[in-house]
Every structure is written in C-alpha cells, then in structure tokens.
RODO-2510 file (C-alpha; in nm, 4 decimals, decimal comma):
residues 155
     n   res          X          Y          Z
     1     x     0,6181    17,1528    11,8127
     2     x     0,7638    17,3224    12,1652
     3     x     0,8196    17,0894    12,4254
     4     x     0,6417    17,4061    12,6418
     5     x     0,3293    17,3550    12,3860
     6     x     0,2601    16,9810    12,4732
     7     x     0,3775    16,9684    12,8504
     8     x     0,4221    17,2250    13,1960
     9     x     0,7872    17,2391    13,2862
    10     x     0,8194    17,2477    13,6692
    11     x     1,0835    17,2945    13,8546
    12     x     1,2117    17,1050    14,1573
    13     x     1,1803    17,2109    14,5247
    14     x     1,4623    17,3357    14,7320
    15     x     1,4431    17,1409    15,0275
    16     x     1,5766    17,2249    15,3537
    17     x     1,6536    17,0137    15,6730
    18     x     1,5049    17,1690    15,9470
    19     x     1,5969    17,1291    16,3174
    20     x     1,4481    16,8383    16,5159
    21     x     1,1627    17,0867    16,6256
    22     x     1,0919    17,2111    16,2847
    23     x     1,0501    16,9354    16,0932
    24     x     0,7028    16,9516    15,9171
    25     x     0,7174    16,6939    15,6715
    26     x     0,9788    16,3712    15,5551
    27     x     0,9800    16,3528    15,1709
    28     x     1,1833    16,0848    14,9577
    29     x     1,3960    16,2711    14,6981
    30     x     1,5875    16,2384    14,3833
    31     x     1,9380    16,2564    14,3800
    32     x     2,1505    16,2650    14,0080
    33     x     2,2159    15,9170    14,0911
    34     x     1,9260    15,8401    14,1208
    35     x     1,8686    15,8769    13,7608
    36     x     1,9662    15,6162    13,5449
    37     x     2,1581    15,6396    13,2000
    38     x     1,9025    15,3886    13,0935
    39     x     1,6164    15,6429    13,1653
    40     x     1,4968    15,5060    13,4619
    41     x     1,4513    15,6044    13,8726
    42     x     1,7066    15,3850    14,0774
    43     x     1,4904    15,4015    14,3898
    44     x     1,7367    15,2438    14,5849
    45     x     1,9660    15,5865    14,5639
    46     x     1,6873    15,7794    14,7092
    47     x     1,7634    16,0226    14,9844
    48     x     1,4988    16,0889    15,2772
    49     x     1,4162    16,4753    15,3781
    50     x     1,3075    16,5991    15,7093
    51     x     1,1956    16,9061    15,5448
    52     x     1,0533    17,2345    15,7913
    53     x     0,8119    17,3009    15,4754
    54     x     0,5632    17,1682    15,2928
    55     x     0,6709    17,1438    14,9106
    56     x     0,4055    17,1473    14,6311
    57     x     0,1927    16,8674    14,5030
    58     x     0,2996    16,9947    14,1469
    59     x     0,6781    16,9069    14,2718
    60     x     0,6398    16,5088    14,3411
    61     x     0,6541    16,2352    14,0961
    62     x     0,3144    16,1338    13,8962
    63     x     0,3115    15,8372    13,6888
    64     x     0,4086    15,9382    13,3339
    65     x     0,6333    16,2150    13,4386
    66     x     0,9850    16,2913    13,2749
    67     x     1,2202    16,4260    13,5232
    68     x     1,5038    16,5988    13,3586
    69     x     1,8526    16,6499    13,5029
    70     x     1,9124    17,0405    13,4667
    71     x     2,2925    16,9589    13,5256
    72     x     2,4921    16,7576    13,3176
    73     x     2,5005    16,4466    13,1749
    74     x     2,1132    16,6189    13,1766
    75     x     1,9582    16,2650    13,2132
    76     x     1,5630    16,2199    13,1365
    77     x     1,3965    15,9414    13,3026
    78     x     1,0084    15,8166    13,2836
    79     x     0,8460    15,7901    13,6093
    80     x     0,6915    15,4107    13,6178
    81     x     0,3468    15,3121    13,7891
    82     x     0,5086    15,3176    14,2121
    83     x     0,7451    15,6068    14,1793
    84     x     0,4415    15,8627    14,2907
    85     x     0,4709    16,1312    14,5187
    86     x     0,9287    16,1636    14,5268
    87     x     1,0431    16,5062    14,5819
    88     x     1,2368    16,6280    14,2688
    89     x     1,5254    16,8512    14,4024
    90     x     1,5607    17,1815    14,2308
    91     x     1,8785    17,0663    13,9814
    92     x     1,6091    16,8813    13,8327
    93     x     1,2525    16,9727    13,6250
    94     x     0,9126    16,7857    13,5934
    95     x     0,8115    16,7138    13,2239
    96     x     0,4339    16,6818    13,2770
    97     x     0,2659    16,6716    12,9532
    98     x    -0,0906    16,8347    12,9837
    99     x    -0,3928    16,6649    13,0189
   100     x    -0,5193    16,7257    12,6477
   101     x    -0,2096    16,6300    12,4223
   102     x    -0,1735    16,2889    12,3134
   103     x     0,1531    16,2151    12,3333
   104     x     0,3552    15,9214    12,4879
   105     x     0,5933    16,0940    12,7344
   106     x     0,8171    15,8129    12,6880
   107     x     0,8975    15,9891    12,3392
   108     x     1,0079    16,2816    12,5358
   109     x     1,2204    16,0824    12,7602
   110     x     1,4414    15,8848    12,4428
   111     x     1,4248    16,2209    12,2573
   112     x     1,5663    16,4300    12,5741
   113     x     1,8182    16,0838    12,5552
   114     x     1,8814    16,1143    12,2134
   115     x     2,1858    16,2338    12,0073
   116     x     1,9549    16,4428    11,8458
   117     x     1,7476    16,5681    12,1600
   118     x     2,1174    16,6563    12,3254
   119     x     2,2094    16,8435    12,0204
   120     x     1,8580    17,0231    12,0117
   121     x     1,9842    17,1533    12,4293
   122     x     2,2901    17,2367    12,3713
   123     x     2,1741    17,5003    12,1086
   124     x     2,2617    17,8184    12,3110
   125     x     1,9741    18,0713    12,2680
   126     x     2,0798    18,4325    12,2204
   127     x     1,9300    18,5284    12,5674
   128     x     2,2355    18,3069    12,7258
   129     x     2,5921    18,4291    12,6737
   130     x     2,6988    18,1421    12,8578
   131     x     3,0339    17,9636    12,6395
   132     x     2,9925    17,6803    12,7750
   133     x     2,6500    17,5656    13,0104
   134     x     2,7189    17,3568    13,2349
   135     x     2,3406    17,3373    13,3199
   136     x     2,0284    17,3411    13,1236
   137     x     1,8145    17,6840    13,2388
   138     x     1,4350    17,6032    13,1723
   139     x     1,3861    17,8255    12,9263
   140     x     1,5963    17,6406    12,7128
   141     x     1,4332    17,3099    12,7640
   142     x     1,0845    17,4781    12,7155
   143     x     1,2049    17,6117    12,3852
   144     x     1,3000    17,2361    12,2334
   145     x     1,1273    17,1744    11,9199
   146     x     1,0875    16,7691    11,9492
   147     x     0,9080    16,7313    11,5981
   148     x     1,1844    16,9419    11,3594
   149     x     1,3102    16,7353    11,1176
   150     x     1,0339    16,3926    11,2555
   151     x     0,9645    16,3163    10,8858
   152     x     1,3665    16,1947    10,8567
   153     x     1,2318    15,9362    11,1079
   154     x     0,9204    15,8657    10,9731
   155     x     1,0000    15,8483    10,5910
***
C-alpha cells in the first residue's frame, strides 16, 4: 500500500515577511528544530510570521497530522491534540491521511522514523538522477510502500 493511497501529501507554504504596511496575517511556523528526533513538535522553537498573504487552511497543523522534514535528517513528527492551525514551511510536507482509511497515522510517523521507512526514501526512483538527495522531492514520499514486507512484522 502507497503512502499517496491512504493519505494527501501537502506541501508547506512559502511564507514571506511583508513590510509593516503589508502585513495581512501573523502565523506560528515550524522550523527543522522544531521537530524532534523523538517524533514530536518542540513548540517552544516555533518562529512567528508577519506574513503579506494568507496561506491555505490545507497548510496548518490538524490533529493527527505527520509533518515530514523534506530535508535531511527527514524527521516525521505526529501533530498532538493543541498543535492546530502552525504554518508548515515549504522544506516540510503534511501527511494527512484521508478521511476514509483507517489507519493510525502514528504508524506513519515510526515507519517514516524507522530504519526500514529511511531505507524505503532513500530508494532513488528512476525519474531522479540525483547521486546523492539531499532532500526528499514529494513524489518520492508519495511513492513509499509502508505495508511491503508487514507480514515479517506480523508473523
């Protein structure tokens, strides 16, 4: 099973500081540090956006969200019940499963964390001639199959 087939991938916002007259909206965003090893938000590293847009509902934090590091050490962290509505910068994607899959996203998260789940993105896809990524495009992080080789774990 896809990662794509059991969740929407969404990318982060670019946000933009605008000039003291410009300034439509202040969002609290994600920095990498902000993401734990541990695979959870440190919302003490947050950083706070006077931003001359308006960003996309789709691009804050919902409870039960993974948001994925696109840059390495390509962290996943689950988004806890008071971590709503942060801005996730665009080095970093929304793992939102969809509405009719019943799946834990928490098994996202410590697969993403995994030995196994890093192996399974570092795979480099004949459309990339990268050597050596040093980020994670989203097509490759759509394309993870989380449930190869599952019955090793279950059996």
């Amino acid at each position: 099973m896809k990662l794509r087939e059991v969740a929407d991938i969404i990318k982060g916002a670019h946000l933009i500081e605008g000039q003291k007259k410009d300034k439509v909206k202040s969002y609290k965003e994600l920095t990498m540090v902000s993401l734990e090893p541990i695979s959870f938000l440190d919302e003490r590293k947050l950083i706070e956006v006077k931003s001359n847009r308006t960003i996309s509902s789709k691009q804050l934090t919902k409870v039960g969200d993974v948001v994925v590091s696109l840059y390495s050490p390509m962290i996943a962290c689950y988004v806890e019940k008071g971590q709503e509505g942060y801005a996730i910068p665009h080095y970093m994607a929304i793992v939102r499963t969809k509405p009719y899959v019943k799946i834990d996203s928490r098994f996202i998260v410590q697969f993403i964390n995994s030995t196994r789940g890093r192996r399974a993105l570092a795979k480099k896809p004949d459309a990339f001639s990268h050597s050596r990524p040093t980020s994670l495009p989203l097509a490759s992080l759509m394309q993870v199959d989380l449930l190869k080789e599952s019955n090793y774990l279950i059996a």
